[in-house]
C-alpha positions in Angstrom: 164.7 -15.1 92.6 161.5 -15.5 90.3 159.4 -17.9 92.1 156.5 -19.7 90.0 154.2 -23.0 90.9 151.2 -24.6 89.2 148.0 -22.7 91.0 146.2 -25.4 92.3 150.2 -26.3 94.5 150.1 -22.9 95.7 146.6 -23.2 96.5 146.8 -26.6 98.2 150.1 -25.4 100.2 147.9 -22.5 101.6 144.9 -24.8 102.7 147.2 -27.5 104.3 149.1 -24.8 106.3 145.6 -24.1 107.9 145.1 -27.5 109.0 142.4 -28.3 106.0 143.3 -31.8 104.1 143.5 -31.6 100.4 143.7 -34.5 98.0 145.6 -35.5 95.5 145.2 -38.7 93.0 146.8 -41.4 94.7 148.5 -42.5 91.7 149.9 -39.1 91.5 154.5 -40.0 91.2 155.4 -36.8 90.5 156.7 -34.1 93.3 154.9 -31.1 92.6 157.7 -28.8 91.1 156.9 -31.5 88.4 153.3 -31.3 88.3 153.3 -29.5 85.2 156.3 -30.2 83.3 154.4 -32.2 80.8 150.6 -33.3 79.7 151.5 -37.3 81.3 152.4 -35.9 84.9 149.6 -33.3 84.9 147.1 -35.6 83.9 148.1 -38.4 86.5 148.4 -35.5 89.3 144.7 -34.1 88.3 146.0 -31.4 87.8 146.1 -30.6 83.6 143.3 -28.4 83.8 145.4 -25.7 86.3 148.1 -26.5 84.1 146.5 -25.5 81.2 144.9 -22.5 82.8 148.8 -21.3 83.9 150.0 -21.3 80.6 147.4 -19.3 79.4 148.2 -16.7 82.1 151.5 -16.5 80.9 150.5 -16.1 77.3 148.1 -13.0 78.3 151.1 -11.5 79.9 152.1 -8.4 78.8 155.0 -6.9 80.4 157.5 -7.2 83.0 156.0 -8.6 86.3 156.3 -6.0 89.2 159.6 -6.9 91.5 158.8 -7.2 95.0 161.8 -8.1 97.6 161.5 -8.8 101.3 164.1 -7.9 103.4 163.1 -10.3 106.9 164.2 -12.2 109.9 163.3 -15.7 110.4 161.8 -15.2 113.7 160.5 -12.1 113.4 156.6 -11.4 114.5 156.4 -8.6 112.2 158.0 -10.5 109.4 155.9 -13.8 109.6 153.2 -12.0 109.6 153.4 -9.9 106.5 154.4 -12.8 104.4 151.8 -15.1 106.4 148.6 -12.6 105.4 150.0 -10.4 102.7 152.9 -11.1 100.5 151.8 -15.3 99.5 148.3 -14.7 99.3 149.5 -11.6 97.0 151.9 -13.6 94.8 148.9 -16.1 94.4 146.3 -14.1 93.4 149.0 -11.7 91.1 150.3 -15.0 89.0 152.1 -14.2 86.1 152.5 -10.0 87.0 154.6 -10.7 90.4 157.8 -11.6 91.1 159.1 -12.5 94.6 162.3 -12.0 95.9 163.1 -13.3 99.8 166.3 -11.8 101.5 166.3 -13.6 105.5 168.7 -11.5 107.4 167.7 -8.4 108.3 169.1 -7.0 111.2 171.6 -9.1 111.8 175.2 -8.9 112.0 177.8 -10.2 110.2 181.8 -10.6 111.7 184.6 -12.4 110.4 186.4 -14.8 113.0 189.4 -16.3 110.9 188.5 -17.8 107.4 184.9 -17.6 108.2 181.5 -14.9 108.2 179.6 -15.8 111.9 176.2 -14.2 112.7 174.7 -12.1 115.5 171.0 -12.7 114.9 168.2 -10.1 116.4 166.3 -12.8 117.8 169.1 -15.2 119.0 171.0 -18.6 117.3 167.9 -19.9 116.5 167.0 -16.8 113.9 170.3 -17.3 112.6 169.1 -21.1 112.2 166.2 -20.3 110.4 167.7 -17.3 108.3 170.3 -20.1 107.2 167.9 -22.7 106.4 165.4 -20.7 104.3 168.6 -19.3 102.1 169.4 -23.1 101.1 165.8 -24.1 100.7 165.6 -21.1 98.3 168.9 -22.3 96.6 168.2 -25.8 96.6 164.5 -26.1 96.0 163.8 -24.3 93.3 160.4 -22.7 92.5 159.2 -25.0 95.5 161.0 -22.4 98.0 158.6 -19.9 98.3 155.8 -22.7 99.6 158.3 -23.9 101.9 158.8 -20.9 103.6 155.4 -19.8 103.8 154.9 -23.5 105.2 157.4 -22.6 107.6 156.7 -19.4 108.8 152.7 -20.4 108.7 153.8 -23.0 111.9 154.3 -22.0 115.6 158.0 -23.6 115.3 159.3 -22.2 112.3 162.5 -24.3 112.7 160.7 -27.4 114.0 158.2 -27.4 111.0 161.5 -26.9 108.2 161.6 -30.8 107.9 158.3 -31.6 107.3 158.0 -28.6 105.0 160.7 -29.8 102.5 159.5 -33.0 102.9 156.1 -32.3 101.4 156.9 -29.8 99.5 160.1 -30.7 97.4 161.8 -33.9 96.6 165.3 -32.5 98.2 166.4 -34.6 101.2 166.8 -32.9 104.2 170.1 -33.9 105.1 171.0 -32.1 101.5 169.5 -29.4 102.9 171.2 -29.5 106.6 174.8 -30.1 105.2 174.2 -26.6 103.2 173.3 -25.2 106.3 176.4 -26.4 108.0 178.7 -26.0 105.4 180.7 -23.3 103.5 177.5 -23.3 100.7 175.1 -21.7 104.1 178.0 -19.4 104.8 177.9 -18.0 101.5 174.7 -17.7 101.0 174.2 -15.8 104.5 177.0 -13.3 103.0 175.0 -12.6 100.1 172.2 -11.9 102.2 174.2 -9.4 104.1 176.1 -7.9 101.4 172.2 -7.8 99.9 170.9 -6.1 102.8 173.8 -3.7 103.8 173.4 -2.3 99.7 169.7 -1.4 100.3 169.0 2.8 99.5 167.9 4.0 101.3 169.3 1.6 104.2 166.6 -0.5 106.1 165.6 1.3 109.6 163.2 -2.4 110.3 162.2 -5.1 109.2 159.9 -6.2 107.0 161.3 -3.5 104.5 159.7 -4.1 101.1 161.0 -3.2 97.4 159.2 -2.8 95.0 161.0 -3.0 91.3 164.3 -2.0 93.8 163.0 0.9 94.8 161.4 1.8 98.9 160.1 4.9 99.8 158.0 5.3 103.2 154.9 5.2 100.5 155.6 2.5 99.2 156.2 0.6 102.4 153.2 1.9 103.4 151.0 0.3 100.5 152.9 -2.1 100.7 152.1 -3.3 104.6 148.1 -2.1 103.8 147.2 -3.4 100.4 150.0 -5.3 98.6 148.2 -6.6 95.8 146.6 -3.6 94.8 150.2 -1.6 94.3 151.1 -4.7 92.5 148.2 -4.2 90.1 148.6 -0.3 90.2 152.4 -1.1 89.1 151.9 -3.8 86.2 152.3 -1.8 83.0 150.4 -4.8 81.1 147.1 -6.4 80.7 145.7 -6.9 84.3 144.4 -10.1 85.2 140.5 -10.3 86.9 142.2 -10.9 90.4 143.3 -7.2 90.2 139.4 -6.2 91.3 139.9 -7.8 94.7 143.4 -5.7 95.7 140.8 -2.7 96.6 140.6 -4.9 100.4 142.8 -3.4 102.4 144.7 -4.9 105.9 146.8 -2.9 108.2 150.2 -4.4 109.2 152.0 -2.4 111.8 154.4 -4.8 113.2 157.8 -4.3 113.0 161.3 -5.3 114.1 164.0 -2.0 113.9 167.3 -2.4 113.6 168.6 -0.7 116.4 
């Protein structure tokens, strides 16, 4: 999935998960998937300048934005911390020449117990919870998902924090969001996500495991884990936007969760 957001949301769901309070025009109606879908609703928000600013961004852009899927676990240290530190800040500063794609299963296992897929999570039911939870956000929620998650996974109690994160985040109730979980729609989303996971080529040894335009090589996983944003820019065939200068800071990310 291609997930986009006005700048300044992205922004403001990256300062609030650090504790820092952000404001917003209190005659601001509009749930922020909606910020920009028109000159009215960014203007009330206070947000038409970043809307206007997006656009543009999109207009300079060039060619295909670079793929990048994460293969994860809910619960996993490795995993929250790669898309914590690397892969949101990443997709914030590469707008418009980055794609994310989120796959929460990882090492998990799949069976069938009459008419129905159940799940052996690495990290217990609760992983399975969380895996389950952040595949409905991502098919309920829209472009909101990806803030969602990183909302979540930003928390000490990933599934603790899943309310309040679709709450400010989306305008999806969460009881939409916990019957998908409990129902047949959670199921099959999970099964996607394994059948997902169990196609990857190579196939994944840990997790986080990282594509990039469907391809992983140990280089590339590599780069990936110590400067994401600077093998995006390396990879984008097109005009590259001024945030490309700052990929040159590297980070080390050594964490991992193998699938044993």
């Amino acid at each position: 999935m291609v997930m986009e957001l006005p700048l300044l949301l992205i922004l403001t769901v990256w300062v609030n998960a650090r504790g820092v309070q952000s404001a917003l025009p209190p005659n601001c109606s509009y749930p922020p998937s909606q910020w920009c879908s028109s000159l009215d609703s960014a203007a009330q928000c206070g947000v038409l300048k970043q809307c206007l600013e997006r656009d543009f961004i999109r207009s300079r852009q060039t060619a295909e934005p670079v793929e990048v899927a994460l293969y994860y676990e809910s619960l996993c240290p490795g995993c929250r911390l790669f898309l914590v530190e690397m892969l949101f800040p990443s997709w914030i500063l590469a707008s418009g020449i980055m794609s994310v794609a989120l796959v929460p299963y990882g090492n998990a296992e799949e069976k069938v117990v009459g008419h129905k897929y159940v799940y052996q999570c690495q990290h217990g039911e609760q992983e399975c919870l969380g895996n389950t939870i952040e595949a409905c956000v991502m098919n309920m929620t829209g472009p909101a998902a990806f803030p969602i998650i990183f909302c979540m996974e930003s928390a000490a109690d990933v599934i603790k924090a899943a309310e309040s994160c679709v709450g400010v985040y989306s305008n999806v109730s969460w009881s939409s969001i916990m019957s998908c979980v409990k129902g047949d729609l959670g199921m099959q989303l999970m099964h996607q996500n394994a059948l997902m996971t169990a196609a990857l080529k190579p196939p994944h040894e840990y997790v986080p495991w990282v594509t990039i335009n469907g391809e992983h090589t140990d280089d590339l996983q590599k780069q990936a884990m110590s400067n994401l944003l600077g093998l995006v820019c390396n990879k984008y065939k097109g005009t590259k936007p001024d945030t490309c200068v700052m990929g040159q800071h590297s980070q080390h990310f050594r964490s991992y969760c193998h699938n044993n």
